[in-house]
N, C-alpha and C positions, 0 to 999 in steps of 0.2 A: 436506595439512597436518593434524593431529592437534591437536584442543583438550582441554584438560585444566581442567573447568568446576568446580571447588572448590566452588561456591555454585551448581549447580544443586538444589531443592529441592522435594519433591514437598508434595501440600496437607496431608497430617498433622505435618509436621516447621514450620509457619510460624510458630509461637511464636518460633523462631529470628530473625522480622523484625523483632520488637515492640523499641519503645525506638530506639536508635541514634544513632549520632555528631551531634553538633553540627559543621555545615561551614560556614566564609567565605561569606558571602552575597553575589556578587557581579553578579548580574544581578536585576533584579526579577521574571522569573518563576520565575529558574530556580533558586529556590532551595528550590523545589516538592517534593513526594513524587510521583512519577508512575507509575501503571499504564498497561504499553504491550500492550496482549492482538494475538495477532499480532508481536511483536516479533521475532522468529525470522524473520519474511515479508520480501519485498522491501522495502517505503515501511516496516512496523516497524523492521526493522533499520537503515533508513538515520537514523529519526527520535530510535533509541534509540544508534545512535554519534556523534549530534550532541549528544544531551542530556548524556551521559557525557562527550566530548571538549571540549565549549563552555561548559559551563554547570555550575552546581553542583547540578541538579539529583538527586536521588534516584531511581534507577528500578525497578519491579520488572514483566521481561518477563513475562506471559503467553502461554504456548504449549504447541499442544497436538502439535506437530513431528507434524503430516502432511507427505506426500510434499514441498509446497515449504517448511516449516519448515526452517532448516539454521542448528544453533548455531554453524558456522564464520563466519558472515555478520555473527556478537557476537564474533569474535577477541580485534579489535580494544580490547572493553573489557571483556572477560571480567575482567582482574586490579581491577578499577577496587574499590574500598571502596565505591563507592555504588549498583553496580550487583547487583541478583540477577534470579533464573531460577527459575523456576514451569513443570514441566512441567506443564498440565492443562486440561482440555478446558472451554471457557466454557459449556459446557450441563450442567457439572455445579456442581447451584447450591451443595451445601455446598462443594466447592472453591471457588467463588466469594467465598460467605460468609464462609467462614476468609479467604481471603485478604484481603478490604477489612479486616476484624478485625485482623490481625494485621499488616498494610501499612500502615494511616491513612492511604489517598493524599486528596493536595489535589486530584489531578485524574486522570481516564483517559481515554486516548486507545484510543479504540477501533477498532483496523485487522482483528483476525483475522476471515478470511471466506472462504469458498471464492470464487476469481475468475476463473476462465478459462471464458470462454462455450462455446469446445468443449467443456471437459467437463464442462458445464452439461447440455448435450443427450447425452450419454453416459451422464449419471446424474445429474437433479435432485434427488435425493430430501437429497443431501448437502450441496445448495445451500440447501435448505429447512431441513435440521438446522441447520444450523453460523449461518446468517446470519438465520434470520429467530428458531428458539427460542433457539438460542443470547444473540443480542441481548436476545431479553424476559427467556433467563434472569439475562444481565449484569445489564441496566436494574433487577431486583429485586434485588439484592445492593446494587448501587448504589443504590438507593434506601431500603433496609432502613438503608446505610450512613449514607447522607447525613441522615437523619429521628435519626439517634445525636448532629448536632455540634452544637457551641455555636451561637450567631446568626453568629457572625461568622465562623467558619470556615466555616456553613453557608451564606454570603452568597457566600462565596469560590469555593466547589466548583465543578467544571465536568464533564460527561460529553460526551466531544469523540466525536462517531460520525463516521467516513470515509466517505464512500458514492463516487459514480461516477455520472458525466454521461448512463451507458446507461442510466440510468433515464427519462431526457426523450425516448428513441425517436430519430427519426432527422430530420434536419434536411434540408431540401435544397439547393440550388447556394446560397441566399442566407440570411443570418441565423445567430442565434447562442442557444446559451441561454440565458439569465436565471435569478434565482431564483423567479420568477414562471410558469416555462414547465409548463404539463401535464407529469404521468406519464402515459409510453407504453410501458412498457418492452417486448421482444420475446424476449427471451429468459429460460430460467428464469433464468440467472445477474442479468438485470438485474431482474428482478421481485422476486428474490428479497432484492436490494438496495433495492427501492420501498419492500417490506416493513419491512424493518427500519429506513427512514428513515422511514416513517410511523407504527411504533413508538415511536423517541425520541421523537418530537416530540407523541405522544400521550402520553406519562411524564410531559413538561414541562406540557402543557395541563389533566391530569389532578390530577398529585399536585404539580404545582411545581417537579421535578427541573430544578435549571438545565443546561441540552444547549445545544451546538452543534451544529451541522452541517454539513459540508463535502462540497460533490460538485463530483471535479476531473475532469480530460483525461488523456487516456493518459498514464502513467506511463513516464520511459525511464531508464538509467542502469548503476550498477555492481550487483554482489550482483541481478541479476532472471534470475528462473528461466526456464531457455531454453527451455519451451513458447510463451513470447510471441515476438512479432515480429520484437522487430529482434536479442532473445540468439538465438531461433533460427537469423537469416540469416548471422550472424557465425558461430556454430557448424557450421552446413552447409557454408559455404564457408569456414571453414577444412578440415575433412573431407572437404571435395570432393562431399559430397551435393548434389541437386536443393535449388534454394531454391523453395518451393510459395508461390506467390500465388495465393489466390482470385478466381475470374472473371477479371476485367480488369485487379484491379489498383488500378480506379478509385476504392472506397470510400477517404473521407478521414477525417483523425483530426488533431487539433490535439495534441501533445507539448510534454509538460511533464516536465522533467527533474528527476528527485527531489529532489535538492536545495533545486531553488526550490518544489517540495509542500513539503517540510520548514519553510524559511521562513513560507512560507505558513502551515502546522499551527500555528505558535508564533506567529503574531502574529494569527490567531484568538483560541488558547487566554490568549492575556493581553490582547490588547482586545477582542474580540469581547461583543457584546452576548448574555447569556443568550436563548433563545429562538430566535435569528437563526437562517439558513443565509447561507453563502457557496462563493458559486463561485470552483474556482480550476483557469486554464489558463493552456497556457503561448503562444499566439496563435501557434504555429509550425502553420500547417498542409501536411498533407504526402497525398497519395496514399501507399495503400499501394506501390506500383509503385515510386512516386519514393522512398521509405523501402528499400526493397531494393535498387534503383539507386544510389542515394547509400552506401549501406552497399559495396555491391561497388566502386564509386568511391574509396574510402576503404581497404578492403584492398588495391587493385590499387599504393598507393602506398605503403601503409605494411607489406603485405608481398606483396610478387608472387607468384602463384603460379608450383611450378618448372617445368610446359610453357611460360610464356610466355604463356598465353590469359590474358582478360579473366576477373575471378569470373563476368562478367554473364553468360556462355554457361550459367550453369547456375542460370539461373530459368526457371523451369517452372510454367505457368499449370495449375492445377487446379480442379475444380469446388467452386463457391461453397457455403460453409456456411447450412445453414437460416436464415431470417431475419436476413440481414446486413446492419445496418442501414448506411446510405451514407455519411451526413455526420456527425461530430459537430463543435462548437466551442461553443466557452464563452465569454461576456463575464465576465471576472474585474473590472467596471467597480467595483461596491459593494466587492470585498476593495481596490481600489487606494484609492481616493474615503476609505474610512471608517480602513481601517488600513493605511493607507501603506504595502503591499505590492507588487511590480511582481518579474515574473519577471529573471532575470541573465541566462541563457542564451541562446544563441541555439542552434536546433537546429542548423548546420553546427558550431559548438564545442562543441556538447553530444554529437552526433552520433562527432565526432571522438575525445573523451576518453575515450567509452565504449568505440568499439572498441578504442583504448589498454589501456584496463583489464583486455578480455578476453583479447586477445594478452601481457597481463603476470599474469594470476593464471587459469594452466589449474590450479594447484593448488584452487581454489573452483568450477569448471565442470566439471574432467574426469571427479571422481566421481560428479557429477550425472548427465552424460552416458552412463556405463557402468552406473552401479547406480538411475538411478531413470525417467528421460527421454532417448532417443536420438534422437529428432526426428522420433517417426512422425505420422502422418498421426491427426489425433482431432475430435471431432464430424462423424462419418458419421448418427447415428442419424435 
C-alpha cells in the first residue's frame, strides 16, 4: 500500500505549523497541541491514530524513520487537518528547537528510542545515541520551550517520557514491580532507558520541568515490528520458518496490549500529578513458550496450515541471549487507585485480534519482511 503524505515536513520548512485552525473542543485533554517523537514507532503510531481518530487533539509526529519507523503505520490519519509529520532526528537540537517554536505544543509524549534488547547487544552505541542524548537533547528544547509560556500555560505543560519495566532487572517466581522498585537494568537496551528516565526526572528536580513518567510491560498488538516476539511467531509460521525460543521458553513477561498503554498514556497525561511516575501492565502473565504455543494454537484454527501438521512442530529451542532477564510484572496498583485506569484486554482476546490483524494487512508486514527484517536470528554478540 503506497502513502501519499502531503504534510510530511522537514525542520526548515516549520513556519508552515505556526498559527492554525481553531477546532470544536470536545474532550478535556484532547483539545491539546501534541508532540508525539517516535510517532512513526509501534506504541507512537498507535497513540497518534487514537489522538487523531478520538479526540480533537492537534498532533505533530516526530520521527526520525529508522529501520522500525514506517509512515504506512499513520495511513490511517495521514489526510486528517490536524495531523503533520516532522521527519528528524531528536538529537538534533536546532531541529528540536524549531520545532517546539513553531509547534506551541501543550504537551509531548515522548516514545522515540531504540528498543529491541537484541540489537542492543549488536550495537549499543545507538542505544546510547538515540535514548539517553537524544532525551537530554529533547528535555533542552523542551525546557528552553516551556521557560517562553505564560504562568498558566506554563502550569499546564507536561513532558510525558515512556520508558520500560527492564529497567527494574528481573524479578523472580514471586512479586511485582512498583514504582518504588531499584534500578537494575542488564541490558544496554535497558540501561540505556534507566538513563534517560533518570534524566527527566533530573530536568523536573533541577529546573522545574513538569514530567511524567511511565514504565509499562511488554507491549503487543497491531502495526509492531516483527523483530519482537509474538509479530515474529505469527510471521514465521505463517512462512513456514523455525519459530526460535530462547533456552526453555521459561522466561515470563506480563502483556499489555497497546491499546490499553494508550489508554493508559492519556489518562496519565491529563491526570497525572507533575513529578510522579506510574506503572502500567497489563497483569497477563505468559512464558515465553506458552506466547508461541498459544500463537500457533490460534493459527492452527484460524488458518491451517496446507500439510495438515500443527504450527507447533516448528518451534525450535535455541540458545539463550546474554543476560535474559526471567520474570517481569508490574503492579499497575497507583495508575488504577489515583487515575481510574484498569486494562480491557485480556491476552487470549488480545492475543486473538492481533493475529487477525496480521493475517488481514500482509500489505503493512510483507514489505517489512522483504526489504528490512526476514526473521533472522540477532543479539549473538
Amino acid at each position: 500500500m503506497q502513502t501519499n503524505f502531503a504534510k510530511i515536513l522537514y525542520w526548515d520548512d516549520l513556519a508552515l505549523l505556526q498559527g492554525g485552525a481553531v477546532y470544536a473542543r470536545m474532550c478535556t485533554m484532547y483539545n491539546k497541541r501534541c508532540i508525539v517523537t517516535g510517532g512513526a514507532g509501534f506504541i507512537g503510531s498507535a497513540l497518534t491514530r487514537h489522538l487523531i481518530k478520538e479526540t480533537q487533539a492537534e498532533v505533530l509526529v516526530i520521527d526520525a524513520l529508522t529501520y522500525a519507523g514506517n509512515l504506512s503505520s499513520l495511513a490511517e490519519v495521514e489526510a486528517s487537518d490536524r495531523f503533520r509529520f516532522l521527519k528528524a532526528d531528536i538529537c538534533d537540537a536546532a531541529a528540536m528547537a524549531e520545532a517546539f517554536a513553531a509547534f506551541r505544543p501543550d504537551t509531548v509524549f515522548h516514545l522515540a528510542a531504540e528498543s529491541h534488547v537484541d540489537r542492543s547487544i549488536d550495537g549499543p552505541a545507538a542505544f546510547i545515541r538515540t535514548n539517553v542524548t537524544g532525551t537530554a537533547t529533547l528535555l533542552d528544547a523542551a525546557l528552553a520551550y516551556w521557560r517562553t509560556l505564560p504562568d498558566g500555560k506554563k502550569d499546564k505543560f507536561r513532558f510525558q517520557h515512556i520508558s520500560t519495566d527492564e529497567v527494574f532487572g528481573a524479578l523472580g517466581a514471586d512479586g511485582y514491580f512498583t514504582e518504588e522498585t531499584p534500578y537494575k537494568p542488564h541490558s544496554p537496551y535497558s540501561a540505556s532507558k534507566a538513563a534517560s528516565d533518570h534524566l527527566v526526572r533530573a530536568w523536573h528536580d533541577t529546573f522545574g520541568l513538569p514530567v511524567l513518567v511511565t514504565n509499562c510491560s511488554n507491549n503487543y498488538g497491531p502495526y509492531h515490528f516483527p523483530e519482537k516476539l509474538i509479530p515474529l511467531a505469527i510471521l514465521n509460521a505463517l512462512d513456514g520458518k523455525p519459530l526460535p525460543v530462547y533456552g526453555t521458553g521459561a522466561n515470563v513477561r506480563d502483556w499489555l496490549h497497546v491499546d490499553d498503554h494508550v489508554a493508559a498514556l492519556l489518562a496519565v497525561n491529563e491526570r497525572g500529578v507533575a513529578g510522579e511516575t506510574y506503572n502500567v501492565g497489563g497483569h497477563n502473565e505468559r512464558t515465553n513458550l506458552e506466547v508461541v504455543q498459544a500463537i500457533c494454537a490460534t493459527l492452527d484454527e484460524l488458518k491451517p496450515r496446507a500439510n495438515g501438521k500443527a504450527y507447533a512442530e516448528l518451534i525450535t529451542f535455541v540458545a539463550d541471549r546474554p543476560g535474559h532477564d526471567a520474570r517481569y510484572a508490574i503492579d499497575s496498583g497507583k495508575l488504577q487507585r489515583e487515575l481510574g485506569w484498569k486494562a480491557k484486554w485480556t491476552f487470549s482476546t488480545g492475543l486473538a485480534d492481533t493475529v487477525k490483524w496480521y493475517l488481514a494487512n500482509d500489505w503493512w508486514w510483507r514489505p517489512l519482511r522483504e526489504e528490512k527484517y526476514a526473521g533472522e536470528r540477532l543479539g549473538r554478540k
